[in-house]
N, C-alpha and C positions, 0 to 999 in steps of 0.2 A: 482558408477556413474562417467563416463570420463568426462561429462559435463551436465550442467543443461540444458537437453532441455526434448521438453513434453511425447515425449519416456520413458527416465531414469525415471519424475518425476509419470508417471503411474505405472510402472514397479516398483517401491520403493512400492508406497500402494497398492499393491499387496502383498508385504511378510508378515509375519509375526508383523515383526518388523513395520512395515508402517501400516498394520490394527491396532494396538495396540496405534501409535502416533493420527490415525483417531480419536479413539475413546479416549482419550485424551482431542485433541484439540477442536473435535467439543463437545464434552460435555461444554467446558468452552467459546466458541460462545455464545452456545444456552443460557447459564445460563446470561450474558451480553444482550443478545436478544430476549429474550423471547416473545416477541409480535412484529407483525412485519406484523400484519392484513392492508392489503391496503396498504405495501409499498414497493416503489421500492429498492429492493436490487443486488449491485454488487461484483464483486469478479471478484480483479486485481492478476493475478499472475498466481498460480498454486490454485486456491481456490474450485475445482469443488469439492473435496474428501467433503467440507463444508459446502455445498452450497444446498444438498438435503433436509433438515430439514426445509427449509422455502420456497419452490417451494406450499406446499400448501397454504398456507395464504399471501403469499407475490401477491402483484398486478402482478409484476413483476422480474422472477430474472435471471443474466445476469453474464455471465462469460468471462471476458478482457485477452489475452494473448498474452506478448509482442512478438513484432514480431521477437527478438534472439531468442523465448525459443521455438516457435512453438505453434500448436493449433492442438486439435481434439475434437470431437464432442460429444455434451453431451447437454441433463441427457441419452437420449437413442435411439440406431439406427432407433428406428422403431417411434422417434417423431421429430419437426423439432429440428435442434439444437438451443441453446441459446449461442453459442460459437462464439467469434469472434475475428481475430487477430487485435492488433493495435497499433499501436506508443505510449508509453506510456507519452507524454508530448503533446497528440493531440488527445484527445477521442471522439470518433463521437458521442456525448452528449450536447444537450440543457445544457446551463446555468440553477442550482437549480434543474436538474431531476432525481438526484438519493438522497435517504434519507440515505442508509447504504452501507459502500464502507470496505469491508474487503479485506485485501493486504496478502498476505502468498506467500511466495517466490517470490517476489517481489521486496521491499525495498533494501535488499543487494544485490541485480545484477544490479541495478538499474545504468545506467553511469551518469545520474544525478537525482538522488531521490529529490534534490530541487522541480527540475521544476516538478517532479512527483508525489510530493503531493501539489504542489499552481495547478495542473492541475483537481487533484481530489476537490482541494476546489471549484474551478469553477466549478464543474460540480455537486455541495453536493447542496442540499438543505440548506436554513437559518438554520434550527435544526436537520442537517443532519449529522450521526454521522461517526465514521469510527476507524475501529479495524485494527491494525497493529499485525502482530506473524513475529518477528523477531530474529535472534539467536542473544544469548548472548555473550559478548567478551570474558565472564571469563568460559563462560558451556562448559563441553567437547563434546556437540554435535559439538560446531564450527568447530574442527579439525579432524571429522569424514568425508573424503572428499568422503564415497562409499555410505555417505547419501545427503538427499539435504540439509540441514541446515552445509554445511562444505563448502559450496559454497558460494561465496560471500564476502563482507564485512561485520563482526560479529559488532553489539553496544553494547555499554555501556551507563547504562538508562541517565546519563549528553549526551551524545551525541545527543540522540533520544531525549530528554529536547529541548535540543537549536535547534535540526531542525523544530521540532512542533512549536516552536514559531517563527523561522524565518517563518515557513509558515502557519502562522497564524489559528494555531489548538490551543485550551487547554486540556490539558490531564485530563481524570474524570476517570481514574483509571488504575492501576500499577498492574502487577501478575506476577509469573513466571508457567512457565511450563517444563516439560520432564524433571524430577529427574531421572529417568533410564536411567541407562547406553545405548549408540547407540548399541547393539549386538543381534543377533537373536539365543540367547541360551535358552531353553524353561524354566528353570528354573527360568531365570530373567524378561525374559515375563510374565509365571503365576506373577510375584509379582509385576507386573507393574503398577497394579492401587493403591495396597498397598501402592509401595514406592512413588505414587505420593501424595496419602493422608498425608504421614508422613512427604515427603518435606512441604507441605504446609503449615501443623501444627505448624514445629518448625524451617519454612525460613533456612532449608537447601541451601547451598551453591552451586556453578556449576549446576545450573537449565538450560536445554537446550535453553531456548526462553522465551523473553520477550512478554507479551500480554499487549498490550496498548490501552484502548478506547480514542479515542479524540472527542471532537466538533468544525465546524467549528464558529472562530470566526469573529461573524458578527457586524460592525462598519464602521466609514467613512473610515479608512485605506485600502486599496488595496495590495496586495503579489508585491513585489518587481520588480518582472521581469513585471509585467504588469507596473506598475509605469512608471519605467524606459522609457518603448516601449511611454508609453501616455507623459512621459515631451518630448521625442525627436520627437512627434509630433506635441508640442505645443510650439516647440521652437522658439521664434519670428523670423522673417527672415529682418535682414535691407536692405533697397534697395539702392544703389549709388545714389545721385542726383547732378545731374552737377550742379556745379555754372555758374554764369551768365559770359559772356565773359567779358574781360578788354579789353578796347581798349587807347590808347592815343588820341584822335580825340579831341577834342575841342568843347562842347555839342554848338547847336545851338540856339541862342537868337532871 
């Protein structure tokens, strides 16, 4: 892939290789998500390959695609779309209406992932949770640039730490994923669910992507950039007030 747009990232789960990550990642969703009767669930990024599993039971499910990456239309031609493009620091989303916001290709293209997850907090539910899949800095997906996890800015789990807490998530649980090699050779494919069992087992090293669930937390605190925007609104404003004139005159008796 020359560049991550929603072309290349169809065209990937398509292959081999890309059904094989599908089933994968959406298996360790679902196992995180497993009930999700009556609720609204999103999906920022590239998340549609994800997103089938809970269209029955979810009240509502909703696929965001930022306006660099492109958009097309899904679950299917022939129903309306659930797809739609959009700034990802400005979601066309009431305050508290989404309960589940999972980001997958996302986060590291992101020109500012701050404002893109204090955006999702505003837009999460009080016990609204939200799953990050992010590549890893040390997985040799990161430098796989004919895939989409080679694109972007790769983390490292201190990094993806300090930005959940600048923006006001707590993390409730840590995994990795994609122990197989990035190659579409069918010998290492057949053994792709293998070696993902045996990474898991014995925390093999170079795991493709971090899977992170967080909750938003909720207290008197407020995300920073909102802060900021409310004190430079409530900044007092002093007004000049003339003093009374001097005169030399001589008051009258």
């Amino acid at each position: 892939m020359s560049t991550l747009d929603v072309v290349g990232l169809r065209d990937f789960y398509a292959t081999p290789l890309g059904r094989m990550v599908k089933r994968i990642l959406r298996a360790r969703i679902q196992a995180r998500w497993d009930n999700v009767v009556g609720l609204t669930v999103l999906g920022l990024g590239y998340a549609t390959p994800f997103l089938n599993p809970f269209r029955a039971d979810a009240l509502r499910t909703m696929a965001f695609m930022p306006a660099e990456q492109g958009v097309v239309h899904w679950p299917r031609p022939s129903e309306p779309s659930s797809t739609a493009l959009v700034e990802e620091d400005a979601l066309p989303l009431p305050a508290g209406s989404v309960d589940r916001a999972l980001l997958v290709h996302a986060l590291e293209v992101s020109r500012h992932p701050a404002d893109l997850l204090r955006e999702l907090w505003r837009s999460l539910d009080g016990g609204g949770r939200l799953i990050l899949i992010v590549p890893s800095r040390r997985g040799w997906w990161s430098g796989a640039e004919w895939t989409p996890f080679g694109h972007g800015r790769p983390y490292s789990r201190s990094q993806l730490t300090d930005l959940l807490r600048e923006t006001l998530f707590s993390p409730l649980d840590w995994s990795e994923a994609l122990y197989l090699p990035p190659t579409n050779r069918t010998t290492l494919l057949r053994a792709g669910l293998m070696l993902e069992k045996t990474g898991r087992a014995i925390t093999m090293p170079f795991a493709g992507v971090h899977i992170v669930e967080a909750t938003k937390q909720v207290y008197s605190a407020i995300p920073a950039r909102r802060a900021s925007r409310l004190a430079a609104q409530l900044r007092p404003v002093l007004v000049p007030i003339a003093e009374p004139r001097r005169t030399n005159r001589t008051p009258v008796r």
